[in-house]
N, C-alpha and C positions, 0 to 999 in steps of 0.2 A: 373448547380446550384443545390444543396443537396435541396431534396424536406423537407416542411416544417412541417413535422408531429410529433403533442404535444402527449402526453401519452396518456389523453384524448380520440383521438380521435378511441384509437383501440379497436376494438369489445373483447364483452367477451369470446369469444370462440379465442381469439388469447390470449394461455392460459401462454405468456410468456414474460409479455412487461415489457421489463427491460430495461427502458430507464429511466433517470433523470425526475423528472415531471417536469410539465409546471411551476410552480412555481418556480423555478430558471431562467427563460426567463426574461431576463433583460428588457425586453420592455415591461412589461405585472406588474400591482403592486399586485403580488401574496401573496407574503412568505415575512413576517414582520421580521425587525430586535427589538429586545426588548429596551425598551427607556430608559432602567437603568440596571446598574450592578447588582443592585437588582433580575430582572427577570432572568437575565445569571446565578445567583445562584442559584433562586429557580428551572432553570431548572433540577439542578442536586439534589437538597434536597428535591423536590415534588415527588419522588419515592412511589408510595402505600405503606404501609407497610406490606396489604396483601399480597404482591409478597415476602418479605422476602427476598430481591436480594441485594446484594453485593452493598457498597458505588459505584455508578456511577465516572467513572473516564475517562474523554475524552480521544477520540484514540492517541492526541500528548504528550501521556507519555506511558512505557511499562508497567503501571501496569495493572489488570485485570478491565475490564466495567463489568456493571453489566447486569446486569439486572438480588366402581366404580359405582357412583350413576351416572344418568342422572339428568339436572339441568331442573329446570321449565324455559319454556318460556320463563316467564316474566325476566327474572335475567338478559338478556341481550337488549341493551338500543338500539333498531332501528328507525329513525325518521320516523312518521308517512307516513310524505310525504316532498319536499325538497324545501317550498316554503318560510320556513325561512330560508333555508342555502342559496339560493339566494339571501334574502332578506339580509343579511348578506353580502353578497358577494357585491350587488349592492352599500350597504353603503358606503364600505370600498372602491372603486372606484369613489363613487360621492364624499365623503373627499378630495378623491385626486381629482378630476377636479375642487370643492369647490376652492382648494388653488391655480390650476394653474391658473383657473380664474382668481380669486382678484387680480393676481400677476401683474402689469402693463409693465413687460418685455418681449419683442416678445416671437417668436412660439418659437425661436429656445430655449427660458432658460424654456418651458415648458416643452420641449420635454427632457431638462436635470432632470426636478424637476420627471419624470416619471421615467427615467432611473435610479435615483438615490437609489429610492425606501425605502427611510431612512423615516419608516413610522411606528408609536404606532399604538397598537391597538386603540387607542384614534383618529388618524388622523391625527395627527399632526406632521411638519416637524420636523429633526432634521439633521440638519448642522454641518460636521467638520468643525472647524476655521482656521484652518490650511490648505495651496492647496500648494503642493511640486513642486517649480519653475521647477524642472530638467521632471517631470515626468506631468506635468502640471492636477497630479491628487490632489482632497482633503486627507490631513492626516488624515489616521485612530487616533481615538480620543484616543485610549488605548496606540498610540505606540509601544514603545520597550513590553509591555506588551501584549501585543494582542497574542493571541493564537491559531484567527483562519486560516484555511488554503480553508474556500468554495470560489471555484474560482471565482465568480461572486460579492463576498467581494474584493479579492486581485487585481482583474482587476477595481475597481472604485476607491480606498483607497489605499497611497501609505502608506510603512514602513518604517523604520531608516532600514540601513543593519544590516544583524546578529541579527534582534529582536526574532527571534524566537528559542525556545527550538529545535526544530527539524529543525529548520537550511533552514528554508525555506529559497526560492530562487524565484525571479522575471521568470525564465524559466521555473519552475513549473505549471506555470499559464495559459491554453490554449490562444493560440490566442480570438479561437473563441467560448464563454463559452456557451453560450445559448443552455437551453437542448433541442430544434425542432432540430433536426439534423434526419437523416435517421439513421433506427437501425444499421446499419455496421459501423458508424461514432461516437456512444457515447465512450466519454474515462474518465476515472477517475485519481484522482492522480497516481502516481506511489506510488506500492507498498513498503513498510518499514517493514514489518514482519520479526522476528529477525533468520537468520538462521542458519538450524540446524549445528552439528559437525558431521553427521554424513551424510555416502553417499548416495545416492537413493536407491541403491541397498541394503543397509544394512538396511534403512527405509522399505523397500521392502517385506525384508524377517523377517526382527521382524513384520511384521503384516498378517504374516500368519496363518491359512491356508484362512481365509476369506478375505482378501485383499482389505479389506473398509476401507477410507479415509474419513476425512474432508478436505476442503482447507485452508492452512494457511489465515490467518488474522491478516492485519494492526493493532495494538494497542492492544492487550490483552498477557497478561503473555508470557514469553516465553515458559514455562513447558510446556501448551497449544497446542503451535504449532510445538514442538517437538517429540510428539506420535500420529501418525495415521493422520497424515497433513499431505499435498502437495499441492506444487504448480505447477502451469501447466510447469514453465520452468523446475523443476525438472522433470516433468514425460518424456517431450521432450528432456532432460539433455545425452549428450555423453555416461553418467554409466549407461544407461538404457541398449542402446546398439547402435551399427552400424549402422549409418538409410540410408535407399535406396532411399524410397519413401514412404509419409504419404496421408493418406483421412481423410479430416474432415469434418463433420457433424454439424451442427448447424444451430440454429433458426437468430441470431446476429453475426453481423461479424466487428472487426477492423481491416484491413487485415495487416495494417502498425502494429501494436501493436502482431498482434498474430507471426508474420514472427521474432520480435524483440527476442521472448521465444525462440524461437529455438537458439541453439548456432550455432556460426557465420559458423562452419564447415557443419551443414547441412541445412543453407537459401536458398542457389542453387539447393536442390533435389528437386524431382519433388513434387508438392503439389496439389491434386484435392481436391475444396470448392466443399460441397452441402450444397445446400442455396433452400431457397423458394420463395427470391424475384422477386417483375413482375413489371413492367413496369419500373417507374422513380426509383422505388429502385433498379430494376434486371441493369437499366442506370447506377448507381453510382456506387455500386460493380462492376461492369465490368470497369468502367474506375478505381477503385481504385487498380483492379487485374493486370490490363495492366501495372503496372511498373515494375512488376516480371514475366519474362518471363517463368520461369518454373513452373507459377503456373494455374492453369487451372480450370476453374468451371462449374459446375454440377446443374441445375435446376430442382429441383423436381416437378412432376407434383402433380395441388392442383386442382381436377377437381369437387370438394366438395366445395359449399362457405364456407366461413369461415374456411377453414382447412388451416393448418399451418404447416410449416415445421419445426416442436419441436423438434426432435431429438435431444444429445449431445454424439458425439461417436467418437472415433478416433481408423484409424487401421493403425497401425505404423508396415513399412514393413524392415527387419533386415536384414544383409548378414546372422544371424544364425537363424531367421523364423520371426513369424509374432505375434503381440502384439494388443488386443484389451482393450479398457481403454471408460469406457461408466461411464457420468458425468452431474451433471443438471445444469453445468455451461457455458454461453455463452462464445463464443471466444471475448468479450470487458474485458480491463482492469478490468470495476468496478465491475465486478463478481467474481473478484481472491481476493479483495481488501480487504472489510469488511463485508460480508456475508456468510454466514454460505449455504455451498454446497459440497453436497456428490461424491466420487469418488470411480469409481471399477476400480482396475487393471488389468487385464491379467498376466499369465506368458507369457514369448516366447515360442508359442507350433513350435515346430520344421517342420522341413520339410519334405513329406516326399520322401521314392524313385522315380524319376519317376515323371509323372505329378501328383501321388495323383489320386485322384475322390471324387465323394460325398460321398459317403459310406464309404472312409477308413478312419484310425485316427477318428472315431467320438467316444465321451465321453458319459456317462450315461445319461446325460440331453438334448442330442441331441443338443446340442451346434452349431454345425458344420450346420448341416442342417438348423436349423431356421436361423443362419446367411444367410448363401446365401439365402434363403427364402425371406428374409426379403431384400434384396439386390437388388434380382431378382423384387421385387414388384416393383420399383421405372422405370424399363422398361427402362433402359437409358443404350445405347452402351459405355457410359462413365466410366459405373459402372462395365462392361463386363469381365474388366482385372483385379481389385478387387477380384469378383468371382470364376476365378481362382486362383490367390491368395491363396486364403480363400481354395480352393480345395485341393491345391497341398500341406495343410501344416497338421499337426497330432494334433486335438485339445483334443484327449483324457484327458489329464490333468482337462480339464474344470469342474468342479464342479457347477457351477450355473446354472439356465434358462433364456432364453432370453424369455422376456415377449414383446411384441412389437407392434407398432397399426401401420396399412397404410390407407389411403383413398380407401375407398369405400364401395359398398355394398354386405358382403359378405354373400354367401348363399352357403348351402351344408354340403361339406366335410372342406372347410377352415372358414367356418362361425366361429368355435374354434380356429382356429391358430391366432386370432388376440384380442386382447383390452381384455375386464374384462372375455372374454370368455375364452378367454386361459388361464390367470391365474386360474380358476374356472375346466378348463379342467387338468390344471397340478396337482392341491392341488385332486382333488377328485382321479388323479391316485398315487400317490408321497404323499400328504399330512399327516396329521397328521390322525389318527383313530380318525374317527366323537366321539364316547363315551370320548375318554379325552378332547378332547376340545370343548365340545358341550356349554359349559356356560364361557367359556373364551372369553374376549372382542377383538377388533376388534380395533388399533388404526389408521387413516391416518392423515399424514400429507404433507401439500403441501402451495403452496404463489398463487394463484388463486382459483377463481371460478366461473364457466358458469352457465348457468340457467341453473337450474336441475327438472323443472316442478312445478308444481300446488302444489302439493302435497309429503308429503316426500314417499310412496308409487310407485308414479310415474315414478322412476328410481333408487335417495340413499337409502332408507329401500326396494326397490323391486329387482327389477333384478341386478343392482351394490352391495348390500349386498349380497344377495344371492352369487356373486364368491367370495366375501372373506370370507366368512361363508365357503366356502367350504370344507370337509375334503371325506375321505376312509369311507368306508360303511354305511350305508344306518340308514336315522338316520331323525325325523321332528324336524326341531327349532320353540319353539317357540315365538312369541315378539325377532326378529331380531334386533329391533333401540334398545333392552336394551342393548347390547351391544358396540353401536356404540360411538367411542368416536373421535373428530375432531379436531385439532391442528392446530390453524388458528391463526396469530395475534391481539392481541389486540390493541385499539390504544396507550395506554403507553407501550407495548413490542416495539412500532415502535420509539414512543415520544423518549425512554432513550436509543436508540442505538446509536450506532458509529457511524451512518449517520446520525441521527434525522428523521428529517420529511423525509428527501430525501428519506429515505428508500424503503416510501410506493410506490414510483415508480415502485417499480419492486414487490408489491403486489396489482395488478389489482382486485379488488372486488370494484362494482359500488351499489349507494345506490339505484338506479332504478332494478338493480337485488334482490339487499336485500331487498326491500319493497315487491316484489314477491314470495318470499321464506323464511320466519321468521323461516319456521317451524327447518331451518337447523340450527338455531343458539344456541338450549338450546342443542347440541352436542359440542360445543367448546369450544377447554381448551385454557390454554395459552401457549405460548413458554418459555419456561426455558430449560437452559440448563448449568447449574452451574457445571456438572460433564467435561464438555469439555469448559468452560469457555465461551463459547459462548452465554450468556444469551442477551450479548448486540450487537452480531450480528446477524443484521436480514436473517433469514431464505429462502432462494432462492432453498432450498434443499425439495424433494419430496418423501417420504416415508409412505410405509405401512405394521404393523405391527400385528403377532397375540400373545399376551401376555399372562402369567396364572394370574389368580388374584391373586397372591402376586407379580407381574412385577418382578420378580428374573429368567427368565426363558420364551421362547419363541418356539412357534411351525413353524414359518417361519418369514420372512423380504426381504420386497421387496425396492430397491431404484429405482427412474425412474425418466422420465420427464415427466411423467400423471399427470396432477394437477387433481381438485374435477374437471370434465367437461365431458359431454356426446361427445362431438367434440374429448377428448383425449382415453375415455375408447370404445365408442361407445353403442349404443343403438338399441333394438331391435328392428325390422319393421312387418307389416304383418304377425304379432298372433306370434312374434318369430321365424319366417322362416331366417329371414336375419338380419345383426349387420351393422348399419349404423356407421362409422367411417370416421370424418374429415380431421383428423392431423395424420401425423408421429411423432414413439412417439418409445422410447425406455428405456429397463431396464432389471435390473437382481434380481430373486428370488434365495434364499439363502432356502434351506432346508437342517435338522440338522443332517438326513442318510447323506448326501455325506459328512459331514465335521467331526461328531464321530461317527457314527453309530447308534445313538438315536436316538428319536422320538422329544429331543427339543434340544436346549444349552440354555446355560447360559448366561444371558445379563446385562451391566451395561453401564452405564453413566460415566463411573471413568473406563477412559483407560489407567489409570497407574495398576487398579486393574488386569482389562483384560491382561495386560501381565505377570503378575505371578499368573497366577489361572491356576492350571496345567492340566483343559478342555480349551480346547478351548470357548474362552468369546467374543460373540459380542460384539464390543463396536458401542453403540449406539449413536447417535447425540443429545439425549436431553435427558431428566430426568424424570422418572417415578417413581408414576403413575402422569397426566397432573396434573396441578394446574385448578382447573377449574374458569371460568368467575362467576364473583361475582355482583351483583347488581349494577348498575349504571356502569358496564363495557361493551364495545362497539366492536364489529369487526371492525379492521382499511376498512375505505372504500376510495378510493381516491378521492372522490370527493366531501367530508364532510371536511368542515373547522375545525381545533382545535386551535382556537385561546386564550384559556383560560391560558394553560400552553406550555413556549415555551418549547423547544426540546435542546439537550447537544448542539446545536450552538449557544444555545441564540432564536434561530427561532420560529416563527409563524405560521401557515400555514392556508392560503385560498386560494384552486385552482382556476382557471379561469372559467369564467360562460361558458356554451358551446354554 
């Protein structure tokens, strides 16, 4: 039996829960449907107008969704404490036990009035009059009009056939919808992103010489997902190359859905999972591996509480060499789907004569080495053949850093090879000259965050700034947090996505963390990102950036799976002797020597621009400079009700009390 675990229930240092929330649990009267056409409008017309964002236009049509001062404190709204959002909460369940009560029909039409969950924010019931003899469900009230497609709608509510624009289909609709499932088991629609004309490999090479990706996305422009997109079946795709045998890496697994990407000529080769699951999870992945015999799995050792196996990395091995592709996207459907997540590619570095060794074919960034390094840490005779691998091929080509974290407590000479240390060790040797960029801001962004202490001193403005402040010679900063700028969602960046509410599932920030840490919140901007169309998908993508203050131009860019967490960066122990690190975590820093020979490039938003600007042009994931949070605006936290204005499904949202 798949163990029963809500969003909810995972710590904040498990900095990647990207599961559907509990609020779609059909047993549970979470997430409100709106009790009038009315409200399904103003989902889409209640846009701020200080976001200035593109008419909202739901994902089942191709058009586009919408969506350096420090700000005062006060500008962003944190509940004091959460004994009205309970309060709230409790309401909205004793309405509903109010009515199953009264009701004088046994258990079992109560147990239907729960499941049904057709509930106002008022409390009151709302019944379709129509129950479809063939399907023995009630008719959706909209019929042939109905547009929506959340599966926990289409499994209670039947439809005329061919009601929908996008051609929905009764097969579409999981068996088993309810989001408790084990994280290897969440699956999302199937994807409908419109695809490209053009090959992988031609996608490939038009996006060089930096080789960064967005993932295509359900529901927005086609233009959009034709420059600097991919999808994981493209990168897996035969025109990539000959495949032998793949390793993948990841926090989430649907083993049935990731085998599916692969084209049907290489399902058979060998496939080694590393995963970090333990007990009843480390159970269900293993029986769900056992149907493919060529596929084999790998457990990382998590000898730190709360660490977590975060990683997203795939090393895909060629008959003509070997390909590395490091991404902050889980191997589940709903990560490919409608969110906004970044992808590096590798070229094929060749093979070389001979078995290779460590030393030879290695690149200017030490590529080569911190891989196996970084390989080597996990101490698994699984990973042993990888290793070689990785040895015997010529990664010279490589122009990026691997920035990387493992568990443990490191001291010495590797205390810098790991987490904010490393990166801190690479920028002061490689980096920009501390005098140019000594008053240039500091952007990150990321979809979690762990407790980060008492105080912003305590770790974000002390020792975590301090590595990204880092630059070449010797230089004092002063006032670090002026710079500091944080790209967090807001609750309407989340409200007017392509997912709605669902979204905030896979942006774990809890209000018991934020009542501890306010001081983090007058740093945070909003998500926009109008220049890659992606303003209305929500953000799963992890980045950190050093910008000039006119944002046209950059001293380095990092993409990874580090969210804002001392469990992913690590922390220092014992006066700074040692870097305590929880999780496996991985990423690649981009500096502007190995790509023209400057000191920056050029960055934009507008990646149609970046392929004809005759430098080489980062194309960036969002839009600079941030919009910043304005008065009465909120960090999305998951387990705050927004019941005021529903979301592009029509939907409500109140999580389950815990």
């Amino acid at each position: 039996m798949s163990l029963q675990k809500g969003a909810h229930s995972i710590s904040d240092s498990d900095s990647d829960a990207t599961i559907e929330p509990d609020p779609w649990d059909k047993n549970s009267p979470d997430l409100f449907d709106s009790a009038s056409e009315d409200d399904r409008k103003k989902a889409l017309t209640s846009i701020p107008k200080k976001q200035k964002l593109k008419t909202v236009v739901s994902s089942y049509s191709n058009k586009e969704s919408p969506v350096s001062q420090n700000k005062k404190q006060n500008s962003v709204t944190v509940p004091d404490n959460s004994q009205e959002i309970k309060k709230q909460s409790i309401e909205k369940q004793t309405s509903l036990h109010e009515l199953s009560d009264s009701d004088s029909e046994t258990e079992r039409i109560k147990e239907k009035i729960l499941k049904l969950k057709k509930i106002t924010s008022s409390g009151e019931k709302v019944f379709a009059k129509l129950v479809n003899e063939e399907t023995n469900k009630e008719a959706c009230k909209y019929g042939s009009k109905c547009f929506r497609r959340n599966p926990s709608h289409l499994a209670e509510y039947s439809h005329p056939k061919n009601c929908s624009p996008v051609k929905r289909k009764l097969e579409d609709v999981p068996e088993d919808s309810p989001s408790k499932k084990t994280r290897h088991e969440v699956t999302a629609s199937t994807s409908t992103y419109n695809k490209s004309n053009k090959t992988c490999q031609e996608l490939f090479r038009e996006n060089q010489p930096f080789s960064f990706f967005l993932t295509k996305v359900t529901g927005i422009r086609k233009e959009y997902n034709d420059s600097a997109a991919v999808h994981i079946s493209e990168i897996l795709s035969e025109d990539m190359g000959n495949l032998v045998e793949s390793c993948q890496f990841n926090y989430m697994y649907n083993i049935d859905w990731l085998v599916q990407q692969y084209p049907k000529s290489f399902r058979s080769k060998p496939l080694l999972l590393v995963h970090g699951e333990q007990r009843t999870s480390q159970a269900n992945l293993q029986l769900d591996a056992s149907k493919y015999p060529n596929i084999k799995l790998c457990q990382a050792r998590l000898d730190i509480m709360y660490g977590t196996h975060h990683t997203k990395m795939m090393l895909l091995l060629y008959d003509t060499g070997l390909r590395v592709v490091i991404t902050t996207a889980n191997a589940i459907e709903g990560d490919w789907h409608q969110k906004t997540q970044g992808v590096w590619i590798s070229p094929v570095f060749p093979k070389l004569p001979g078995e290779g060794g460590t030393n030879l074919g290695e690149s200017p960034t030490n590529f080569k080495k911190d891989l196996i390094q970084y390989l080597a840490a996990y101490r698994s005779p699984k990973l042993t053949q990888w290793e070689k691998h990785i040895k015997a091929h010529d990664f010279s080509s490589a122009r990026v850093f691997i920035i990387g974290s493992v568990p443990g407590r490191h001291t010495d000479r590797v205390k810098d090879a790991w987490g904010h240390l490393k990166l801190r060790k690479v920028l002061q040797s490689h980096g920009p000259p501390f005098k140019n960029v000594k008053d240039w801001p500091v952007i990150g962004q990321f979809s979690s965050i762990g407790s980060l202490g008492p105080t912003e001193d305590s770790w974000v403005c002390g020792e975590w700034l301090k590595s990204l402040t880092a630059a070449k010679g010797i230089g004092l900063t002063s006032n670090l947090s002026s710079k500091l700028q944080l790209i967090f969602p807001s609750v309407d960046n989340v409200r007017i996505s392509l997912e709605g509410y669902g979204a905030g599932g896979s942006i774990p920030y809890s209000i018991h963390t934020a009542q501890k840490q306010k001081y983090i919140h007058q740093y945070f901007r909003q998500w926009k990102s109008e220049g890659r169309g992606r303003s209305c998908a929500a953000p799963h993508i992890k980045t950190y950036v050093r910008p000039n203050p006119d944002f046209n131009e950059a001293a380095w860019f990092l993409v990874t799976s580090a969210n804002l967490s001392k469990a992913a960066w690590g922390a220092l122990e014992k006066q700074g002797s040692q870097l305590m690190i929880r999780s496996y975590e991985i990423g690649v820093l981009f500096l502007p020597q190995y790509f023209n020979d400057e000191e920056t490039f050029p960055i934009t938003s507008d990646v149609r621009k970046s392929l004809i600007q005759k430098k080489p042009t980062f194309p960036l994931p969002y839009d600079l400079p941030p919009s910043r949070y304005e008065k009465g605006d909120r960090p999305w936290m998951w387990d705050v009700p927004c019941v005021h204005l529903p979301d592009t499904h029509g939907k409500k949202y109140c999580p389950p009390m815990k």
